[in-house]
C-alpha positions in Angstrom: 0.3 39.2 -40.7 -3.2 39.1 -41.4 -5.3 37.8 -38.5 -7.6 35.2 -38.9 -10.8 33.7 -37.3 -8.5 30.2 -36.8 -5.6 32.3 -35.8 -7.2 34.3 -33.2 -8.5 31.1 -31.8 -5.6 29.6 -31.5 -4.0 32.7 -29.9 -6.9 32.3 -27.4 -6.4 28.7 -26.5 -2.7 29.2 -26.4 -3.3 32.1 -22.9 -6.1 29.4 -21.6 -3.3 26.3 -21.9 -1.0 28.3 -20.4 -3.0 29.8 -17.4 -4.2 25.9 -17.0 -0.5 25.2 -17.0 0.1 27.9 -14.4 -2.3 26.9 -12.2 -1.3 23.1 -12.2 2.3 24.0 -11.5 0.9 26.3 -8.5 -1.0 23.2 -7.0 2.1 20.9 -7.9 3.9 22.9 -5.3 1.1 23.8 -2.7 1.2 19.3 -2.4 4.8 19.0 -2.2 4.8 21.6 0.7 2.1 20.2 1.9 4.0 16.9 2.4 7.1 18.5 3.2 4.9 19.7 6.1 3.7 16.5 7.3 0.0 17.8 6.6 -0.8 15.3 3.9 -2.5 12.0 5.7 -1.4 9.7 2.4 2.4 10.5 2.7 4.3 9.1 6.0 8.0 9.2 4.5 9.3 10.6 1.3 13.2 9.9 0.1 14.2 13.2 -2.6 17.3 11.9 -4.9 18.4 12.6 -8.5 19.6 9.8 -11.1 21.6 12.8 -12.9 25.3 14.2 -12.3 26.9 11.0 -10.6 29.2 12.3 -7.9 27.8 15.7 -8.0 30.0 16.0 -11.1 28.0 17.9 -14.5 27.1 15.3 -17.1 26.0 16.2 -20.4 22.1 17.2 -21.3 21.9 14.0 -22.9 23.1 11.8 -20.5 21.2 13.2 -17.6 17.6 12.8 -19.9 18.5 9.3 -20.3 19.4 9.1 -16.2 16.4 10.9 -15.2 14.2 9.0 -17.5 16.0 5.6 -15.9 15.4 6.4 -12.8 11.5 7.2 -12.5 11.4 3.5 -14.3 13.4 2.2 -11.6 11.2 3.4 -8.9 8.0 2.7 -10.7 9.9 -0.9 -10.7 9.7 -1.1 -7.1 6.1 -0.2 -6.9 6.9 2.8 -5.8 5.3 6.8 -7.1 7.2 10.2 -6.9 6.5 13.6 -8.0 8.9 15.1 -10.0 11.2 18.2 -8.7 14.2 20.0 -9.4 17.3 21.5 -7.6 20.5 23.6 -7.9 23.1 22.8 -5.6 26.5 24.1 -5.7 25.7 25.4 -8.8 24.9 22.4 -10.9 21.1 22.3 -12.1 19.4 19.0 -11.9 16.0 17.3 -12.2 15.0 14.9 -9.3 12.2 12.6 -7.6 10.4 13.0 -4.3 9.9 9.0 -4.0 6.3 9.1 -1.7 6.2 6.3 1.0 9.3 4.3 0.4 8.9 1.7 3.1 12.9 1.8 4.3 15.8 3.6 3.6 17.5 0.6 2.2 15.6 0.5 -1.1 16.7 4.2 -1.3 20.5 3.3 -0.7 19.8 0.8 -3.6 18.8 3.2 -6.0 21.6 5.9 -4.9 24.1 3.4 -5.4 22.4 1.9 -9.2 22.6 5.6 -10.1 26.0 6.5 -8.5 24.8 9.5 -6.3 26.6 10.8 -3.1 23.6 10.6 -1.1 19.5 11.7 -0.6 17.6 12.6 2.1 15.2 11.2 4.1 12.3 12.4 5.4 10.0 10.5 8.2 6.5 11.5 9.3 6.5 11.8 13.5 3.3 12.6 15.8 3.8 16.0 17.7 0.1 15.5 19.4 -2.9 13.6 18.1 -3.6 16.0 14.5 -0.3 17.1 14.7 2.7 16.2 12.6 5.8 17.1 11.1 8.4 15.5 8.5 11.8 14.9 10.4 14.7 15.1 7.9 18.0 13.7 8.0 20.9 13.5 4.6 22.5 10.8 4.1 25.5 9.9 2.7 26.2 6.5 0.7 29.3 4.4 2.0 31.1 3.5 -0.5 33.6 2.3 1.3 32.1 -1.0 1.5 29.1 -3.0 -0.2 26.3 -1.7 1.7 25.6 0.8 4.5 25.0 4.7 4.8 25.5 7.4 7.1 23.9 10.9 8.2 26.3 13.5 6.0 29.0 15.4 8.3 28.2 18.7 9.4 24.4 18.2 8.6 21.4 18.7 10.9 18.5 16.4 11.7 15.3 19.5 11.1 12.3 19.7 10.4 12.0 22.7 8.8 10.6 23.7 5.3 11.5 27.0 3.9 9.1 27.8 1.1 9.3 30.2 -1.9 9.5 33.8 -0.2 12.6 32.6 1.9 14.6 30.8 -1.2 15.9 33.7 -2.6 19.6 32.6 -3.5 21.2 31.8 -6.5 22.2 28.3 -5.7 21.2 25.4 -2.9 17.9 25.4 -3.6 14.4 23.0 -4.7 11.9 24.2 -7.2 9.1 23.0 -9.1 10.1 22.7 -12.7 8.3 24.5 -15.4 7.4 25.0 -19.0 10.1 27.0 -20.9 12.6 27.8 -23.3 16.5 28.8 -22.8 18.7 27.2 -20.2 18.1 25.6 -17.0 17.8 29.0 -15.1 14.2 29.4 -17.2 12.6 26.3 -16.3 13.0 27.4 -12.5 9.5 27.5 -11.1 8.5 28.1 -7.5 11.5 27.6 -5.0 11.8 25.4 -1.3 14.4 24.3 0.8 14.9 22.2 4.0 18.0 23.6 6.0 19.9 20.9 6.3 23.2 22.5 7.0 24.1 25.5 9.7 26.4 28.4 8.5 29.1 29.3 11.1 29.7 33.0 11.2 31.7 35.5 13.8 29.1 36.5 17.2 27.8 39.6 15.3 28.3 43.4 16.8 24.4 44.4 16.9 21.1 42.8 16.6 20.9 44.4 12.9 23.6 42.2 11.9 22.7 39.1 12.9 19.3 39.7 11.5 20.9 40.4 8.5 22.8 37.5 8.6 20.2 35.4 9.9 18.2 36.4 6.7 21.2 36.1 4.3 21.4 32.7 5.0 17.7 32.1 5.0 17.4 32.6 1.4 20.4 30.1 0.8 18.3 27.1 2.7 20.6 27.2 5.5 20.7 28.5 8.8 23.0 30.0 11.3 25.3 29.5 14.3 27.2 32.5 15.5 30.6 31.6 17.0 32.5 33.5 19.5 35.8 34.1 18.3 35.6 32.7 15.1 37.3 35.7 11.9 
């Protein structure tokens, strides 16, 4: 293939659109940790939820476009903005929405229940000392057992924590920022975080080595750990 004037120029702005992509995807993330944190003054509570896989159960790429699409008109609907993220939990890729200063979690139970989702988490913005704060977050999960009402998930952990890209290392339970790219879900995985909302129960270990190791295992999965005496 001969190269041409015009196709060398449009080789060139191809790289620059890309690095420009790049670098929008890398400040993307650095303001979603940033609010994650509790560091951003403009963000005092943030709800994250998905409109796809009701249930936790894999729908089909078509239905979850239409689903996602749905609900980022339903929240704009409420007058409310969100910043769009993605996840893989228990195995099941989906694209969700970090709703920015919801004013109540009830508008969020709303949603959950429109789009028929087990639950979402909440996150609320608390003062350690005057300049310094921290997101608190709790899951929830949607009773549907009755009309209305929800209720912090069993087994989960009120933190505060944020786990950012160098600690998300595991292959499943796991936020990222979405990106650019062809080929399945697996290559449209950008940067990775996680907020350990659940603990991982594992035998008192034999030497410091191990629990470090298994400290760190579990680190990479989002999740964090209580040793148990006694427990095989």
């Amino acid at each position: 293939m001969k190269l041409t004037e015009k196709k060398l120029k449009d080789l060139i702005m191809e790289v620059l659109d890309n690095d420009e992509l790049d670098e929008a995807k890398e400040s993307k993330y650095d303001q979603v940790m940033s609010i994650l944190k509790g560091e951003d003054p403009s963000v005092n509570t943030i709800a994250i939820m998905s409109g796809q896989n009701p249930m936790a159960k894999q729908s089909s790429d078509l239905d979850n476009e239409y689903l996602k699409r749905d609900l980022e008109k339903a929240i704009e609907a409420e007058n409310m903005k969100a910043i769009r993220i993605g996840g893989n939990f228990m195995g099941i890729f989906e694209q969700s929405a970090m709703i920015l200063n919801p004013p109540d979690k009830d508008i969020i139970e709303q949603l959950n229940r429109q789009f028929t989702q087990w639950g979402f988490v909440w996150g609320e913005k608390i003062t350690i000392e005057e300049g310094n704060y921290k997101m608190v977050f709790t899951m929830y999960e949607i009773d549907y057992d009755n009309d209305m009402g929800f209720r912090r998930a069993p087994g989960s952990e009120q933190v505060s924590q944020v786990m950012d890209d160098e600690l998300m290392q595991g292959d499943s339970d796991y936020s990222f920022i979405p990106k650019a790219g062809k080929g399945g879900p697996d290559a449209k995985v950008g940067k990775k975080f996680g907020i350990p909302l659940y603990e991982e129960e594992h035998p008192a270990p034999n030497s410091m080595m191990e629990a470090m190791k298994t400290s760190y295992t579990a680190k990479t999965k989002g999740r964090k750990v209580k040793f148990v005496r006694g427990k095989k």
